[in-house]
C-alpha positions as CSV (number, residue, x, y, z in Angstrom):
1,X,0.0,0.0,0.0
2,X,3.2,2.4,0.7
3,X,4.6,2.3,-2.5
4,X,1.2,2.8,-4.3
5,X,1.3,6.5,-2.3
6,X,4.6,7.1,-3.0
7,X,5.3,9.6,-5.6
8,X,7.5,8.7,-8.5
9,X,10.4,11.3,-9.3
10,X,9.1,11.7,-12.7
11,X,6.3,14.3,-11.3
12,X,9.1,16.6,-10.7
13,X,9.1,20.4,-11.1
14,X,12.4,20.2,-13.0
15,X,11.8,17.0,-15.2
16,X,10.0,18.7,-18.0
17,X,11.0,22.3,-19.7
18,X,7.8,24.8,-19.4
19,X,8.3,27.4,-22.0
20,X,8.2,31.3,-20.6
21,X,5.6,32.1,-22.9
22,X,3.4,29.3,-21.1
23,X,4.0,30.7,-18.1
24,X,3.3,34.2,-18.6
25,X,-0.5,33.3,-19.9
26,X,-0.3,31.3,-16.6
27,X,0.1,34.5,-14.8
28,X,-1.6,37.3,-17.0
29,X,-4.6,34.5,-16.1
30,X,-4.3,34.8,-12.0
31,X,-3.4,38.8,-12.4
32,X,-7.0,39.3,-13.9
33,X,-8.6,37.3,-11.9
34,X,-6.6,38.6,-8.6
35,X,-7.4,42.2,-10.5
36,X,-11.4,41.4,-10.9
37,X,-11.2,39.9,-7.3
38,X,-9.8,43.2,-5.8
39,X,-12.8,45.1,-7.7
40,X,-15.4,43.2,-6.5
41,X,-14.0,42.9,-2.3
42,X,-13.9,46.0,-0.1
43,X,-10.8,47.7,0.2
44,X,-8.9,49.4,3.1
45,X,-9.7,53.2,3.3
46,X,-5.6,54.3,1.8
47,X,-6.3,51.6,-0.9
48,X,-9.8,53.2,-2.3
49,X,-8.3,56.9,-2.1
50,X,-5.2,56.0,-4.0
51,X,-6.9,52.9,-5.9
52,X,-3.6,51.5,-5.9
53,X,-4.5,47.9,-5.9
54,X,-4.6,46.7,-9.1
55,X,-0.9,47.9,-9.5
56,X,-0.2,45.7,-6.3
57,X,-1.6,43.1,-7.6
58,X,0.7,43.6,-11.1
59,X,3.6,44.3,-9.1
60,X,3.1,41.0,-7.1
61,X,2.6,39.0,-10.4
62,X,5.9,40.4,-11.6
63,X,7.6,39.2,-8.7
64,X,5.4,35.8,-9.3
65,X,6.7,35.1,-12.4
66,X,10.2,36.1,-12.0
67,X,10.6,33.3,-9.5
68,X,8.4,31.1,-11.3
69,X,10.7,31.1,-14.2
70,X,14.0,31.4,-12.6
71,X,13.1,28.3,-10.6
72,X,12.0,26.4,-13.9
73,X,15.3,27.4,-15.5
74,X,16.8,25.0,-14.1
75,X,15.0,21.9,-16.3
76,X,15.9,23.4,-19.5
77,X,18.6,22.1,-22.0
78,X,19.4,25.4,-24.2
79,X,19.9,28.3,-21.5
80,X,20.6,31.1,-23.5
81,X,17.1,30.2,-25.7
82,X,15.6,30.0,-22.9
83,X,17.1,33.2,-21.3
84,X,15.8,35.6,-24.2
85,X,12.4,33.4,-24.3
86,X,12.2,34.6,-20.9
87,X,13.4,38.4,-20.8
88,X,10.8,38.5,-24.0
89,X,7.8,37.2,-21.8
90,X,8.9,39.2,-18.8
91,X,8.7,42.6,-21.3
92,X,5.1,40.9,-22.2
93,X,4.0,40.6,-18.9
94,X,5.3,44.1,-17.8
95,X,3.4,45.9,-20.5
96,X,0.3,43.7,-19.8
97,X,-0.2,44.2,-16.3
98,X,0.6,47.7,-16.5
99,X,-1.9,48.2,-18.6
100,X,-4.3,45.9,-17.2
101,X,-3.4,47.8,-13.8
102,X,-4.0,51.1,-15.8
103,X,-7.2,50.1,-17.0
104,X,-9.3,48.8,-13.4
105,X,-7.6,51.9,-11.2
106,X,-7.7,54.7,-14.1
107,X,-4.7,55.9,-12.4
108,X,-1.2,55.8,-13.9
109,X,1.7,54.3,-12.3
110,X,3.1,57.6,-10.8
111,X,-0.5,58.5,-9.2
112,X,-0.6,55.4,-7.9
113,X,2.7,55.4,-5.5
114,X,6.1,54.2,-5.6
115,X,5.4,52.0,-8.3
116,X,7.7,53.1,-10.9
117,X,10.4,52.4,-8.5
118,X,8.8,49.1,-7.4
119,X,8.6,47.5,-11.1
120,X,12.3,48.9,-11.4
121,X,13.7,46.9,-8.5
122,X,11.7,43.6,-9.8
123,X,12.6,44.0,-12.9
124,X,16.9,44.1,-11.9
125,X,16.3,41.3,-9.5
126,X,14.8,39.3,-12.1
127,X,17.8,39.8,-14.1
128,X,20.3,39.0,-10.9
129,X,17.9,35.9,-10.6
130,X,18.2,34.6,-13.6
131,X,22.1,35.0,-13.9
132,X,22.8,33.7,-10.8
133,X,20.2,30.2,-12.3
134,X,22.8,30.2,-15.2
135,X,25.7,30.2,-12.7
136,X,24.4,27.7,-11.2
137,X,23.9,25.8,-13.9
138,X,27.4,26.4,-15.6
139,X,29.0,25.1,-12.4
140,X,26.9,22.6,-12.1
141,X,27.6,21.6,-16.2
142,X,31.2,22.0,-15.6
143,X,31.8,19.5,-12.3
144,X,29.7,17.0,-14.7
145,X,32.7,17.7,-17.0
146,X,35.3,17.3,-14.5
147,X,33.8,14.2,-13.0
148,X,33.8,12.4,-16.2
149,X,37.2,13.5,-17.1
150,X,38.3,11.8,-13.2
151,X,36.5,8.7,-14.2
152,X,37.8,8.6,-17.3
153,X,41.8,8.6,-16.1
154,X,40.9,6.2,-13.6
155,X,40.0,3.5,-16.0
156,X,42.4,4.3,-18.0
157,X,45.1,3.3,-15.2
């Protein structure tokens, strides 16, 4: 009965590649739903004067999807395809939840708050993120290397 429970490793996160373009949809789908939702619910009194929250909500699916994808960069076979796949969605999902933010608050991004400054920091630490996946990756690449090369001479002894 234990091993029909058990999971199998093939249900992995990082054993299938999940293209960025996927995963922007993915979260362009939960912004407007998380963006309808804050319509609909009551709102703290600072939230309705402002009417900020629909750029909180596209500031949080920035963030969402810059983890999201550096996290899935690591099951992918071609890293720099992958890499401009990525900064290509991330430019897609900046401009659609801005807009999207734009349209339910009718109040631009400087109105709104810090915002600008907020998409700014996101948007760099999505780039450290991602470098710092394909770092990871290269060392991880290269030890493979160095491994077989050890295994290699000692069979050769």
């Amino acid at each position: 009965m234990y091993k029909s429970l058990k999971k199998s490793s093939d249900n992995s996160i990082f054993s299938g590649e999940v293209s960025p373009f996927k995963q922007v949809l993915f979260v362009i789908a939960i912004g407007i739903i998380l963006m309808i939702l804050t319509e609909i619910l009551p709102q703290s009194p600072r939230m309705e004067r402002t009417n900020s929250m629909p750029w909180t909500v596209a500031a949080a699916m920035l963030l969402f999807f810059a983890l999201a994808n550096s996290i899935l960069a690591f099951a992918v076979k071609d890293g720099n395809k992958y890499w401009m796949y990525s900064m290509m969605s991330y430019a897609l999902l900046f401009i659609t939840v801005s807009s999207m933010a734009y349209m339910f608050s009718g109040v631009g991004m400087d109105e709104a708050g810090s915002f600008r400054w907020i998409f700014l920091v996101f948007t760099f630490g999505y780039l450290i993120l991602l470098s710092i996946v394909n770092l990871i990756r290269f060392f991880v690449a290269l030890s493979k290397r160095s491994d077989e090369i050890k295994k290699q001479n000692e069979g050769s002894y």
